[in-house]
C-alpha positions in Angstrom: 69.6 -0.7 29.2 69.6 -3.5 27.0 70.0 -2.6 23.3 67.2 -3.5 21.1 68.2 -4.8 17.6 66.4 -7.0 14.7 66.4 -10.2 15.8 64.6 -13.7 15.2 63.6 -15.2 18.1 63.5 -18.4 16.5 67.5 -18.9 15.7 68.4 -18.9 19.4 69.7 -22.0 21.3 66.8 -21.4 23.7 64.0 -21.5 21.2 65.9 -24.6 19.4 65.4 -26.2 23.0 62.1 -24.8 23.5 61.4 -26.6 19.9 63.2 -29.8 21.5 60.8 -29.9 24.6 57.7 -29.0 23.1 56.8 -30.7 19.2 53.0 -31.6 20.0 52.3 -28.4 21.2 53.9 -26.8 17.7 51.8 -29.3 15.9 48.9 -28.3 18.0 48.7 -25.2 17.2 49.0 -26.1 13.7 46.2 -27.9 13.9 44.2 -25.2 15.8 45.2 -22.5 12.5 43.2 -25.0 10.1 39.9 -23.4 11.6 40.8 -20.8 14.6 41.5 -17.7 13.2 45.2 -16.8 14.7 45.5 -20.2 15.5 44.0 -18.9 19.2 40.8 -17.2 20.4 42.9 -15.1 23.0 46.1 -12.3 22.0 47.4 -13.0 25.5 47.8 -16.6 25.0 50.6 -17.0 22.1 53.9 -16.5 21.6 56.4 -17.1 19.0 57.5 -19.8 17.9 53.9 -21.3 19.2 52.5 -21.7 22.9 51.8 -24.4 24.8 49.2 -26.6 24.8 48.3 -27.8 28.2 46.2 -30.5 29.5 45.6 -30.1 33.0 47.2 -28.5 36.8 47.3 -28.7 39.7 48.1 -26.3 43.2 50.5 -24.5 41.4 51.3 -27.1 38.7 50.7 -27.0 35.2 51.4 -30.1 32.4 51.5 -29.7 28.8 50.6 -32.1 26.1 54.6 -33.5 25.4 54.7 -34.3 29.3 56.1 -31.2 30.9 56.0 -29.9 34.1 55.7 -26.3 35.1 55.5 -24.2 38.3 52.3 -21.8 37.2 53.4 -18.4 38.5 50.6 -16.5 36.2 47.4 -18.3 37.4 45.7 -17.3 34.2 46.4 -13.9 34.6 45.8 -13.4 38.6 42.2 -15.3 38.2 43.0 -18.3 40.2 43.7 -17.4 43.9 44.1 -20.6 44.8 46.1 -22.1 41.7 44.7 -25.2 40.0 41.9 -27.3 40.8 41.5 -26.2 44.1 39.8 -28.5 46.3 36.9 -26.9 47.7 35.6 -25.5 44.5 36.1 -28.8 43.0 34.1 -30.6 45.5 31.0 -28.0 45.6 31.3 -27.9 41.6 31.5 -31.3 41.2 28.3 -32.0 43.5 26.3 -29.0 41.7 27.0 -30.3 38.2 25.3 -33.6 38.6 22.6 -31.2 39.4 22.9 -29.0 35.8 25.2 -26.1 35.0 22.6 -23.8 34.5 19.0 -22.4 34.3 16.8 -19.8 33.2 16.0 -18.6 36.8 17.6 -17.7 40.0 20.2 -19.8 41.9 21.1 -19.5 46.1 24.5 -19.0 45.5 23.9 -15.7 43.6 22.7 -14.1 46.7 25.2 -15.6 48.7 28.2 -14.5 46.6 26.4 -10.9 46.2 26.4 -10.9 50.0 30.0 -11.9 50.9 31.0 -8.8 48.1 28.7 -6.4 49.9 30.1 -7.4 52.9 33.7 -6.4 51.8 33.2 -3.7 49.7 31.2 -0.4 51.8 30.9 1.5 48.2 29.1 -1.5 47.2 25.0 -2.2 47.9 23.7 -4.5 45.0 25.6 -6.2 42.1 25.0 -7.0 38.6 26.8 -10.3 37.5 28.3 -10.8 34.2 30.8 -13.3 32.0 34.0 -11.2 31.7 35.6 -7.9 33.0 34.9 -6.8 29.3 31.3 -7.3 29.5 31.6 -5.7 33.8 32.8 -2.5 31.9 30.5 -2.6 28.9 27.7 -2.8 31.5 29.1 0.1 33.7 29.7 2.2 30.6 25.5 1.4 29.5 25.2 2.6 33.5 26.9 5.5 33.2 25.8 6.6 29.9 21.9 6.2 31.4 22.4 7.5 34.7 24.2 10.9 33.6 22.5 10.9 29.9 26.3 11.5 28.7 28.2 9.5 26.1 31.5 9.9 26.2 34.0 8.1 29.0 37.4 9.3 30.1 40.6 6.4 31.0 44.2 6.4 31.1 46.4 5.7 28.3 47.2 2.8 28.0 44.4 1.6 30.6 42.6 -1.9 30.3 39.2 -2.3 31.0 38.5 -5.2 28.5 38.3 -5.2 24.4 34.8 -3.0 24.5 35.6 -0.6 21.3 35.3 2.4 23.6 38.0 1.3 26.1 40.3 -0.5 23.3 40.6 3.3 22.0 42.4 4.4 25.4 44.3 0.8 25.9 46.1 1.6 22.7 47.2 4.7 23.7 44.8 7.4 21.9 41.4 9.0 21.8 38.6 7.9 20.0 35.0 9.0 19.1 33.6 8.3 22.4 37.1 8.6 24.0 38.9 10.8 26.0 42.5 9.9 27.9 44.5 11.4 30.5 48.6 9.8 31.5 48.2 8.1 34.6 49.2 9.2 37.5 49.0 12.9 36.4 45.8 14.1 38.4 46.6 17.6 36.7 46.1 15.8 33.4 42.8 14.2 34.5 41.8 17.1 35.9 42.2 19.2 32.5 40.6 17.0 30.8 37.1 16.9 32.7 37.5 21.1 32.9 37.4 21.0 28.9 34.8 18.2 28.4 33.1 17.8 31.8 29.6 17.7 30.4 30.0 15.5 27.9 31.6 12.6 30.3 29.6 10.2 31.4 32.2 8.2 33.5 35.8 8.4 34.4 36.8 5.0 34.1 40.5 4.0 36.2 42.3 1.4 37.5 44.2 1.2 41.0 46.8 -0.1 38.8 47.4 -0.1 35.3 48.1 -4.3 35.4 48.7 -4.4 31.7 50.6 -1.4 31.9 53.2 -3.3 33.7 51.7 -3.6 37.2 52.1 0.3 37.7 50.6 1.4 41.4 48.2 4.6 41.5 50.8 7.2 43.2 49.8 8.4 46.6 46.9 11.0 46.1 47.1 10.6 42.3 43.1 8.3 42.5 41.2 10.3 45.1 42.6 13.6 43.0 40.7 11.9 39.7 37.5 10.4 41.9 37.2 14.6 43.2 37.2 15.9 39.5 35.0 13.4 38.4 32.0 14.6 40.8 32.7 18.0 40.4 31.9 17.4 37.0 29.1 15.4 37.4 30.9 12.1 36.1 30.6 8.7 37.4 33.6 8.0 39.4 34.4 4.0 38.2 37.0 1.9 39.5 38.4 -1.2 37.9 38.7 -3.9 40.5 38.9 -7.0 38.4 42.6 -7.4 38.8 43.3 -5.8 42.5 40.4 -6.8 44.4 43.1 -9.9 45.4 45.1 -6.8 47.1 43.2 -6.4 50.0 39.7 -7.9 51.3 38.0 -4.9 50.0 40.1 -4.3 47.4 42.4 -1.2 46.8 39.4 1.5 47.4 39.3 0.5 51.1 42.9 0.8 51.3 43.0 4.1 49.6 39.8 5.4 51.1 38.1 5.6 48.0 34.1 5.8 47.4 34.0 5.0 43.2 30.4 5.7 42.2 30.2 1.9 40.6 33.3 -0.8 41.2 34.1 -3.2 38.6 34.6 -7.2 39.6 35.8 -10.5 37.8 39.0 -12.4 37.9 39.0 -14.0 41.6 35.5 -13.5 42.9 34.3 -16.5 40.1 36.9 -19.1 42.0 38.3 -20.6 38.3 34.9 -19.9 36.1 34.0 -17.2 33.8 32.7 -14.2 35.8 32.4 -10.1 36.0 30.2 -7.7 37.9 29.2 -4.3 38.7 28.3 -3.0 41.8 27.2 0.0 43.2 25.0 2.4 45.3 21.1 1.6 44.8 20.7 5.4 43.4 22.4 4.1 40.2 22.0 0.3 40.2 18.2 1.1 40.4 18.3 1.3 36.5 18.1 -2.6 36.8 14.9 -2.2 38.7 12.1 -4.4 36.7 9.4 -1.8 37.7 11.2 1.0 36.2 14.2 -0.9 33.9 16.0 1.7 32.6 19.2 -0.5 31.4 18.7 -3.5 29.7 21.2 -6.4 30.8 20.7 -10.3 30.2 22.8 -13.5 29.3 22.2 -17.1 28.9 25.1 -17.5 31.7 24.7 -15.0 33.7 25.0 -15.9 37.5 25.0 -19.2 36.6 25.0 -21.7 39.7 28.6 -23.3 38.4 30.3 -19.4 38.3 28.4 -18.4 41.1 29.2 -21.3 44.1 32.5 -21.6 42.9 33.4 -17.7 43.5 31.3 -18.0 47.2 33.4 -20.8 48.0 36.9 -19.4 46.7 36.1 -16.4 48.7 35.4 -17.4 51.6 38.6 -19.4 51.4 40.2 -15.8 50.9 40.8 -13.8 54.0 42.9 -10.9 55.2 45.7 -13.5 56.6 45.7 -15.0 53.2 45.8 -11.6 51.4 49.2 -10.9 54.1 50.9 -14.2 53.1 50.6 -13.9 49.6 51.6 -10.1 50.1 55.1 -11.8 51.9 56.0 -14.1 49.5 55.1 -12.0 46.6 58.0 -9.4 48.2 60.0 -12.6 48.5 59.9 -13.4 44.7 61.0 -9.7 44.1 64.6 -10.1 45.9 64.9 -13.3 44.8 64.6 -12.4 41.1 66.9 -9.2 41.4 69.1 -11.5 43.5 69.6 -13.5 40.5 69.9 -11.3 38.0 72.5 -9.2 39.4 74.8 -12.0 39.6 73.5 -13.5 35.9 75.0 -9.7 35.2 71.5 -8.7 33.4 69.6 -5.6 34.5 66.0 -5.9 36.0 63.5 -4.1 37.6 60.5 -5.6 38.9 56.7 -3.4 39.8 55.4 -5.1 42.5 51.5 -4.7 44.0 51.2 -7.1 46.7 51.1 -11.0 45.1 51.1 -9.1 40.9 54.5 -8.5 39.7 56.1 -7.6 36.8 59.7 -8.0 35.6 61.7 -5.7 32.9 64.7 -6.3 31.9 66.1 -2.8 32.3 68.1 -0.2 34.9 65.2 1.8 35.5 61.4 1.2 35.4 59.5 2.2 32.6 56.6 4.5 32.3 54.4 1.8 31.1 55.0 -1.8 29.9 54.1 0.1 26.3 57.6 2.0 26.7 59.6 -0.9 27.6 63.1 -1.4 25.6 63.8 -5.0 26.2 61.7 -6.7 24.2 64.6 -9.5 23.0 65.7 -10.0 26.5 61.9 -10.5 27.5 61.1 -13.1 24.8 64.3 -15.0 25.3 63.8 -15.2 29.4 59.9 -16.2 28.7 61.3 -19.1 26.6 64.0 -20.1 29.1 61.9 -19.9 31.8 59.3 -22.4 30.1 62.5 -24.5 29.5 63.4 -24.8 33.1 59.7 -25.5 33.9 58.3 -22.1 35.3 55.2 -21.0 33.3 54.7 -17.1 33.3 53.5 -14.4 31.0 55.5 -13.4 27.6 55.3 -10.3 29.2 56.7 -10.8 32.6 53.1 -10.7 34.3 53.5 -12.5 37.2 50.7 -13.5 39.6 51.1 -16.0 43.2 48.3 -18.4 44.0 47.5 -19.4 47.7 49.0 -22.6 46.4 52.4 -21.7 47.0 55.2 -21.5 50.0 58.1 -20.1 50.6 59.8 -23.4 49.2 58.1 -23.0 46.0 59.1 -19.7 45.3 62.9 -20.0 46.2 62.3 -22.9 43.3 60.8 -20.4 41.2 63.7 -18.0 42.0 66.5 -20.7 41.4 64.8 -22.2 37.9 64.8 -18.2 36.7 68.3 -17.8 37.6 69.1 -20.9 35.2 67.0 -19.0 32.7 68.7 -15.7 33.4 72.0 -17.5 32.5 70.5 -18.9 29.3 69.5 -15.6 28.3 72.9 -14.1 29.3 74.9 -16.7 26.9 72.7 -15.3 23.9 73.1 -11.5 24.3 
């Protein structure tokens, strides 16, 4: 285990290169503090000194404003599947926005993207469309809270399910006035809590993975355990899909033989654009019914034609051999980077779920990317790896785009070993 110590990240040789490479993205963001609060309208985009500004990408490319070049191997945190301005979408959008981006009524491609999701997912019947994840679980906790005529929800520490107040409680790692947490991957745990509070639960809320968490799988048993407490006490049985549904064509509950009561969407299904979505049996989606509207649920962009022909194309271009090959070189990555670091002489472990990684710099795994000890090592690789042109989360999220080939990653593996070293020569 790497020692953790004071330190300032900004008197290294790699941040004085980092400096080096990147001056109009430091004054930049500069700029962007004269009037955005934080300098940045999203936590998951900075990182000391300052983060990059970039201009444009392309397949698995990405360029930033002082004219460097980086292999993107985050894809805006899993979202796009097919990495940067991926043809197809860009055609179909391209002919659709000379047409308008979007309308106070219905569009075609709403139905048709609703359809291909049915399709996939069995526990699914009708779908609700939304902006974000965030708003996705918002609108499932409204559901829930209807449906059951309960208030309060139960997670996982540490959990994500978007910055609702309700579910920021939990992602911090403690209870809050609507809020009740259990660890993940301690069924025991879930299931004590739903014995003491049962009917005051509206919704068990979980993720096949905790991705913020570190990429950590469900453990064999651990979900269907939760999803069997949850309807003996009457609580809606919710599964977070917005991250995993890239895992497998109908996302992780068809692997695991899971039946969630409602199924939370985003990230891949909008193809590149803005998108979240609920779906679910009719019995509990009917609360959108107009005749009988039990849950109210509107937004100027909505299902908006742009969202919603992008996602029906970028799934569609997103099958089962697809889902296999990513799966392949995501294992590929994972020897490649412990490869390296062995012989950089650093210790690493590395979670892996299919084509989401992520990479500690420690002996063992830990519990959650909340307990994790190597913080200096982890912001001094980030750096180095932006320095030798590989673009990845400050905190070692890593997610493959149908973009990339074996030859790409060996050149993601060999530009990390270079970092490795860098990082080596500083602790």
């Amino acid at each position: 285990m790497l020692a953790q110590t004071n330190f300032d990240i900004t008197q290294s040789a790699i941040t004085r290169k980092y400096l080096v490479r990147t001056p109009r993205s430091a004054a930049q963001y500069q700029s962007s503090c004269r009037f955005v609060a934080g300098g940045h309208s999203r936590l998951a985009g900075f990182w000391p000194p300052h983060p990059l500004t970039l201009e444009g990408g392309q397949g698995t490319d990405v360029d930033d404003i002082d004219g460097n070049k980086y292999i993107d191997i985050i894809n805006n945190y899993s979202s796009l599947i097919h990495g940067h301005a991926y043809p197809p979408v860009v055609e179909a959008v391209g002919k659709q926005l000379r047409r308008s981006t979007a309308w106070s009524a219905d569009n075609v491609s709403q139905a048709a993207l609703a359809e291909q999701l049915a399709e996939r997912i069995p526990a699914v019947e009708r779908l609700r469309f939304t902006n974000s994840g965030t708003e996705a679980a918002n609108l499932a906790l409204a559901i829930a809270r209807e449906v059951m005529g309960r208030r309060k929800i139960l997670m996982s520490r540490y959990g994500y399910h978007g910055s609702v107040a309700e579910f920021h409680d939990g992602a911090v790692g403690h209870s809050g006035q609507f809020t009740l947490i259990a660890v993940y991957n301690n069924a025991v745990d879930f299931e004590r809590m739903l014995a003491a509070h049962g009917n005051e639960i509206a919704g068990v809320f979980i993720e096949p993975m905790l991705g913020a968490g570190g990429v950590l799988a469900g453990e064999q048993g651990f979900l269907a355990s939760v999803q069997a407490a949850a309807r003996q006490q009457g609580a809606l049985f919710v599964l977070d899909e917005v991250q995993t549904f890239r895992l497998a064509p109908g996302g992780m509950q068809a692997q695991l033989g899971l039946e969630p009561d409602l199924t939370l969407l985003g990230k891949v299904i909008g193809g590149g654009f803005p998108v979240g979505a609920v779906g679910g049996k009719m019995e509990h989606m009917s609360v959108f019914d107009p005749s009988n509207l039990r849950v109210l649920h509107s937004g100027t962009f909505n299902a908006n034609p742009i969202t919603m022909l992008a996602g029906e194309v970028a799934l569609r271009h997103f099958d089962a051999l697809a889902i296999d090959r990513l799966d392949q070189l995501g294992s590929r990555l994972k020897r490649g980077l412990l490869g390296a670091a062995g012989r950089a002489g650093l210790p690493l472990t590395c979670n892996r779920l299919g084509s989401l990684l992520n990479v500690f710099f420690m002996s063992e795994a830990p519990p959650s990317a909340f307990d994790r000890t190597d913080t200096r090592a982890m912001e001094l690789f980030h750096l180095a790896a932006l320095n030798h042109g590989v673009f990845l989360s400050n905190r070692g999220f890593i997610a493959l785009s149908t973009a990339m080939d074996e030859a790409i990653v060996d050149d993601v593996i060999e530009r990390c070993a270079r970092a490795m070293a860098d990082v080596m020569d500083e602790l």
